[in-house]
C-alpha positions in Angstrom: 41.3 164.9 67.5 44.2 167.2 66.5 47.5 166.5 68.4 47.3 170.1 69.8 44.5 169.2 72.3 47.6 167.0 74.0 49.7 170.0 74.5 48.1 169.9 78.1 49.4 166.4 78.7 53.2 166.3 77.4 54.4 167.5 80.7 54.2 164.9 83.9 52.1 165.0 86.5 54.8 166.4 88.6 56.7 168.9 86.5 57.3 171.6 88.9 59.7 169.0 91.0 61.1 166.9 88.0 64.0 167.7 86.2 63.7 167.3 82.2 66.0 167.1 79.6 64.8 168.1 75.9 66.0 168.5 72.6 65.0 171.6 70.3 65.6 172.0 66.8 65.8 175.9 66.2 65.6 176.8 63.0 68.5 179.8 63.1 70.7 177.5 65.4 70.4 174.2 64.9 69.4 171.3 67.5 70.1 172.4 70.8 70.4 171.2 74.4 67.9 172.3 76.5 66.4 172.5 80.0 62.6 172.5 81.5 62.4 175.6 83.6 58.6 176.1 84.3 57.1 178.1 81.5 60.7 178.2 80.1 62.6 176.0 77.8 66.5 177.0 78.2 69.4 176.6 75.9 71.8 175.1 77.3 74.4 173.7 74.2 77.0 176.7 75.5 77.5 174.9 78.6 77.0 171.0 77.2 77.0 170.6 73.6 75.3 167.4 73.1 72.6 165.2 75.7 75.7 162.4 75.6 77.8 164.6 76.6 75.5 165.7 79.4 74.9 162.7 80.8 78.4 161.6 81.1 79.4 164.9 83.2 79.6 164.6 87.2 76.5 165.7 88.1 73.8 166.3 85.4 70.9 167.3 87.5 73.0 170.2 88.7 73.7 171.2 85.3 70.3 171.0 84.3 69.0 172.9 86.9 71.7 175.7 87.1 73.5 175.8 83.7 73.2 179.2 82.0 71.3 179.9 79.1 72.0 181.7 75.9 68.3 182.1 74.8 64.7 180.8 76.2 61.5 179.9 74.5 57.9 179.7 76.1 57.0 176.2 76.8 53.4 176.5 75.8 54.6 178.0 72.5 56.7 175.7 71.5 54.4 172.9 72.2 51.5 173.9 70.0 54.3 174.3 67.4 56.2 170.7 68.1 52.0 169.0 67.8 50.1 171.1 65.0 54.1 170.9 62.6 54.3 174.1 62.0 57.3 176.5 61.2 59.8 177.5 63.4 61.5 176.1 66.7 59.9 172.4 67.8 61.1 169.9 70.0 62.9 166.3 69.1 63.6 163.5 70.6 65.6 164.2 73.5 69.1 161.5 72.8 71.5 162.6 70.2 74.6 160.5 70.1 73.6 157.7 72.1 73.1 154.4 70.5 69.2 153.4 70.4 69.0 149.4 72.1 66.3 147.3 72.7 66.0 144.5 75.1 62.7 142.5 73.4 60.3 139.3 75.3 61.2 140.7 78.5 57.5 139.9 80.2 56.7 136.4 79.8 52.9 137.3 80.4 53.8 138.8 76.5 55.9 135.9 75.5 53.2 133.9 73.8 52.1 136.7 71.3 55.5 136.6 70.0 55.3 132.8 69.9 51.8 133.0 68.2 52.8 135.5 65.9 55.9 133.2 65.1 53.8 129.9 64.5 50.8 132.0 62.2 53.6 132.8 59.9 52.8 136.6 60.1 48.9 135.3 59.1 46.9 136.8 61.8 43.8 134.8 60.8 45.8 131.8 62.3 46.7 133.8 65.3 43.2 133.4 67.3 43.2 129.2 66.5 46.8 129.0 68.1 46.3 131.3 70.8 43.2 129.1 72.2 45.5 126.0 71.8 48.6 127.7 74.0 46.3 128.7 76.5 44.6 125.6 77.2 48.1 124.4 77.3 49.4 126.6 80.3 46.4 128.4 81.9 47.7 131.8 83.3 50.2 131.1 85.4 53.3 131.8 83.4 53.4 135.5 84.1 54.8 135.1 87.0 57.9 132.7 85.6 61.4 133.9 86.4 63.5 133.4 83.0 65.9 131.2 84.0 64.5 128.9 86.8 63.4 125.5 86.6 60.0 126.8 86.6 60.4 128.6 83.2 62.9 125.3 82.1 59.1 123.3 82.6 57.0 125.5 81.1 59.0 125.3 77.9 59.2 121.4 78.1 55.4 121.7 78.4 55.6 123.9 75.1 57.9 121.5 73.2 55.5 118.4 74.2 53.0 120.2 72.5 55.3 120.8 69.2 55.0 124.6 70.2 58.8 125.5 70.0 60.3 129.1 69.5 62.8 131.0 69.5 61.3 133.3 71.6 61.4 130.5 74.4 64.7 130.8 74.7 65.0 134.7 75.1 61.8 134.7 77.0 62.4 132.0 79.5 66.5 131.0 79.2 68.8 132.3 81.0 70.2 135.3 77.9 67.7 138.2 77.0 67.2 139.4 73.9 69.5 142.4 72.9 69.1 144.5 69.3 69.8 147.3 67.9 66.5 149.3 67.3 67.5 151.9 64.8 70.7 154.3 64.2 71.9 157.4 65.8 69.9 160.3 65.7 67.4 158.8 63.4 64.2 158.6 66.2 61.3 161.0 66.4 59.8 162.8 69.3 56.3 163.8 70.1 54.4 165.1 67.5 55.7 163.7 64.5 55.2 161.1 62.0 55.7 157.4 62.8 56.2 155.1 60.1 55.3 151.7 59.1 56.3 150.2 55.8 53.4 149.8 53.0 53.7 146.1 52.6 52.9 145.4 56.1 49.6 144.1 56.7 50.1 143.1 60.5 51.7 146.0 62.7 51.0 147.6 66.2 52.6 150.3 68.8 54.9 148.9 71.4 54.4 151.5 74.4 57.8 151.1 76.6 60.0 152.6 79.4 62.8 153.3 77.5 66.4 153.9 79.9 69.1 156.1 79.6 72.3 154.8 80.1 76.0 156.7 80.1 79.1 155.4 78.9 79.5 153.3 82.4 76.0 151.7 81.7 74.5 153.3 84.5 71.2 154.7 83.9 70.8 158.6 84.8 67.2 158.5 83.8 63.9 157.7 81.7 61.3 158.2 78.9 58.7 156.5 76.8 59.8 155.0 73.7 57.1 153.0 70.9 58.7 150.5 69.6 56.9 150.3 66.3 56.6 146.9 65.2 55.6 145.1 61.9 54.2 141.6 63.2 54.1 140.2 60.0 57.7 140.5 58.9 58.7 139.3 62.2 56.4 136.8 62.3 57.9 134.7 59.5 61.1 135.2 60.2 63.2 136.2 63.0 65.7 136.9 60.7 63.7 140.0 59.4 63.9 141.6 62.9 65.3 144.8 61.0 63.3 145.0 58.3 60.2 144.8 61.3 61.7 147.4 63.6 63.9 149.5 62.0 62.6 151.8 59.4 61.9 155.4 58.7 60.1 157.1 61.6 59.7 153.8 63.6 61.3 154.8 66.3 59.8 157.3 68.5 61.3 158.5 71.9 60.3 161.5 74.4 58.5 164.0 74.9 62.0 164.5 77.5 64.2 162.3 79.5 63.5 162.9 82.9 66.6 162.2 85.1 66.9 160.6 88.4 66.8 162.8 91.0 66.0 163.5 94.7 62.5 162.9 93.7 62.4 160.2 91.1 64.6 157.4 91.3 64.6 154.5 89.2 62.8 152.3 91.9 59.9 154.6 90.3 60.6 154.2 87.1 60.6 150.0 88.0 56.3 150.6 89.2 55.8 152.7 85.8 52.0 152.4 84.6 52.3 153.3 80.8 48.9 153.9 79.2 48.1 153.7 75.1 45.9 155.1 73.1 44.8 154.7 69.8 42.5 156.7 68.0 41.4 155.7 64.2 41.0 158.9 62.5 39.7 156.8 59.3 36.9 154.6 61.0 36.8 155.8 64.3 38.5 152.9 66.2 39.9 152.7 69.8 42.6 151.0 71.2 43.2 151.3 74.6 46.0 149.3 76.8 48.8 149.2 79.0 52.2 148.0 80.3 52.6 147.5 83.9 56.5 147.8 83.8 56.9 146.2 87.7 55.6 142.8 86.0 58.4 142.7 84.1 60.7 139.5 84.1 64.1 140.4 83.9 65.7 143.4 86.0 66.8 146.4 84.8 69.9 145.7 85.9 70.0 142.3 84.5 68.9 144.1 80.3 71.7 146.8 81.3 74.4 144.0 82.3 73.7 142.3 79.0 73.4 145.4 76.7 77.1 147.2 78.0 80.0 145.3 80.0 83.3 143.7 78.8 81.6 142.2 76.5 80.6 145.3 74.3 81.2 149.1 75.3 78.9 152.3 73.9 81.8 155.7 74.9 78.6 157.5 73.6 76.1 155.8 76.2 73.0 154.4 74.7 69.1 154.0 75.9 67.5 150.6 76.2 63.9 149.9 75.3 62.9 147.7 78.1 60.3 146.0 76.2 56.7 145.9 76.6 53.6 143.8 78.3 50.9 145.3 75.7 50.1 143.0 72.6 47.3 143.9 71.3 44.3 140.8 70.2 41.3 143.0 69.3 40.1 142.5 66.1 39.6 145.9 63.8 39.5 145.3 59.7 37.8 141.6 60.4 36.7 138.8 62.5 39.7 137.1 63.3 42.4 139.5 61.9 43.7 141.4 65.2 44.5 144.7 65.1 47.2 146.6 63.1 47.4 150.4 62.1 45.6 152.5 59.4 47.8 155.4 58.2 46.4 158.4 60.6 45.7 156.2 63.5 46.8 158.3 66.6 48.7 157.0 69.0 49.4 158.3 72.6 51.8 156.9 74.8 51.7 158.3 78.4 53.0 158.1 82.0 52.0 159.8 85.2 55.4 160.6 85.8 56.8 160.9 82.0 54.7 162.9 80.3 52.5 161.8 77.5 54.2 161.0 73.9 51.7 161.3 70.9 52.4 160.3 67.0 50.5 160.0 64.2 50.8 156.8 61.8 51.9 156.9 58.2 53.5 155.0 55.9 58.0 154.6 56.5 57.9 155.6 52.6 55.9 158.7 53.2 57.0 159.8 56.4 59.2 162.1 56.2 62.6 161.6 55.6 65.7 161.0 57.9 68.4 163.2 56.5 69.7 164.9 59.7 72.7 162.7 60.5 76.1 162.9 62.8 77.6 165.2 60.2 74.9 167.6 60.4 74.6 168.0 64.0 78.7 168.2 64.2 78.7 171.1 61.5 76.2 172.4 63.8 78.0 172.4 66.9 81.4 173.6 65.0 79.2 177.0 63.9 78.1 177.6 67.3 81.8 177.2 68.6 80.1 174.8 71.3 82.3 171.6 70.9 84.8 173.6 73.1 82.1 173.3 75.9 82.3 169.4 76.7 82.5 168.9 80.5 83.7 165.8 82.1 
């Protein structure tokens, strides 16, 4: 299936009413600011020179909806180009100077594939053998375990009696989430590019996500999707490899746009988000099919957001939070007993009634291509187009 054949599903359900927020890399001007106008994609860098600096103005709907525009392209145009990579303008991934978070074992329902990837030492022919043993351990009840409580405190003595200890009791079920960085400024992808995962891996999956977008206060002005590409392996045998498993080239994709908060989405929507993936094996044909049902979630968005920004650490850029994910996948593809995990030009669709559908295609972090558009760039951009003299406040 070429990528092109989900140019009808980028947009939400609901695009006529929703107000989006892209990023466009135009080959004559550089990346620009831009708004959803029905068939219309509007510049809009002359009246808000970067999406931070949007989001931190008093009333970023209005802007999006009325700003002027220096130059239009079609929306159906630029979509074929953005999914089949060819020349000319394409869309990116709509943050620019924010600072890319990640809140991670934020479902406890999820909690125990971390744990089982933890205890199989990144072998996932151990992985089935420990997963029957934590199961008959705690039945199915520990979904609906608030982090924290004295429930969650039993469940983990439960877990330590059965010599199952982890680190990812304590950030599932204590009372601190887990916080990282995911990857640098302006380094993630948008829909239709590459997404990368190193060569060495032999365990690694998608990690479909509502994402958050947060100004410099910490309060969130809207939403996205976000994969949060994961190598299990590394991970697995070591939580001190966390970067090495999550940030690399390409392995962070966000998009197709952020959708703000608005009369008619509010983030009590965002909290009953149904996220459906997709994977499609281009090499053997496989299929892949979850979801993450973010209103199971076990912290509160306010709760990751309190912990990411406060007194305790400030981001004057703003930042977006990965919320984490319920998805991990157990289906066996190579081998009987050996989970899943990608094969370079595995397709992978992340989608959202509300959010619009983000699609990648897997390769290798050494192949993809590279990252070489940084903070300087996009300054020496801005400084061409005389736009810096356009912040707002």
């Amino acid at each position: 299936m070429s990528l092109v054949d989900y140019a009808g599903r980028v947009l939400p359900a609901d695009c006529d009413v929703a107000t989006l927020v892209a990023r466009v890399h135009d080959p004559v001007l550089g990346p620009c600011v831009a708004s959803i106008r029905g068939d219309d994609v509007v510049d809009i860098t002359s009246s808000v020179p970067t999406v931070s600096a949007l989001l931190e103005t008093a009333d970023p709907v209005e802007l999006v909806r009325n700003a002027a525009g220096e130059r239009r392209w079609g929306l159906p145009d630029l979509l074929r180009a953005t999914l089949s990579g060819t020349s000319g303008p394409r869309l990116l991934a709509p943050v620019d100077l924010q600072v890319l978070k990640a809140a991670g074992v934020t479902f406890v329902g999820s909690m125990l594939e971390r744990v089982i990837e933890e205890r199989a030492q990144g072998d996932p022919a151990r992985a089935e053998e420990i997963r029957g043993k934590l199961g008959a351990t705690l039945g199915t009840a520990i979904s609906t375990v608030r982090p924290g409580s004295a429930e969650a405190a039993e469940v983990k003595r439960a877990l330590l009696q059965e010599g199952m200890w982890s680190q990812y009791l304590e950030v599932g079920l204590g009372p601190d989430p887990e916080i990282f960085t995911k990857a640098p400024v302006l380094s993630a992808v948008g829909t239709g590019a590459a997404i990368g995962v190193l060569e060495r891996s032999e365990w690694n999956n998608p990690e479909p996500e509502l994402v958050l977008v947060a100004d410099s206060t910490g309060k969130p002005r809207g939403a996205m999707l976000g994969n949060d590409v994961n190598l299990r392996d590394f991970e697995g045998r070591s939580a001190l490899l966390l970067t090495e498993a999550k940030d690399n080239n390409a392995s962070c994709a966000l998009g197709p746009f952020i959708r703000l908060f608005d009369e008619h989405y509010t983030i009590d929507d965002a909290r009953q988000t149904e996220i459906a993936l997709d994977v499609t094996g281009q090499d053997d044909g496989f299929s892949l099919h979850g979801k993450n049902s973010v209103n199971q979630i076990s912290r509160t968005f306010e709760e990751l957001l309190a912990h990411t920004r406060g007194r305790h650490h400030q981001y004057p850029d703003g930042f977006v939070l990965f919320t984490g994910t319920l998805f991990a996948p157990t289906e066996d593809r190579d081998a009987p007993g050996q989970g899943f995990t990608h094969h370079a030009g595995d397709v992978v669709s992340i989608s959202a009634e509300r959010l619009g559908t983000l699609v990648n295609v897997v390769t290798s972090a050494e192949e993809a291509p590279p990252w070489t558009t940084g903070i300087t760039d996009l300054v020496k951009s801005l400084v061409r187009r005389g736009a810096l003299g356009q912040v707002q406040s």
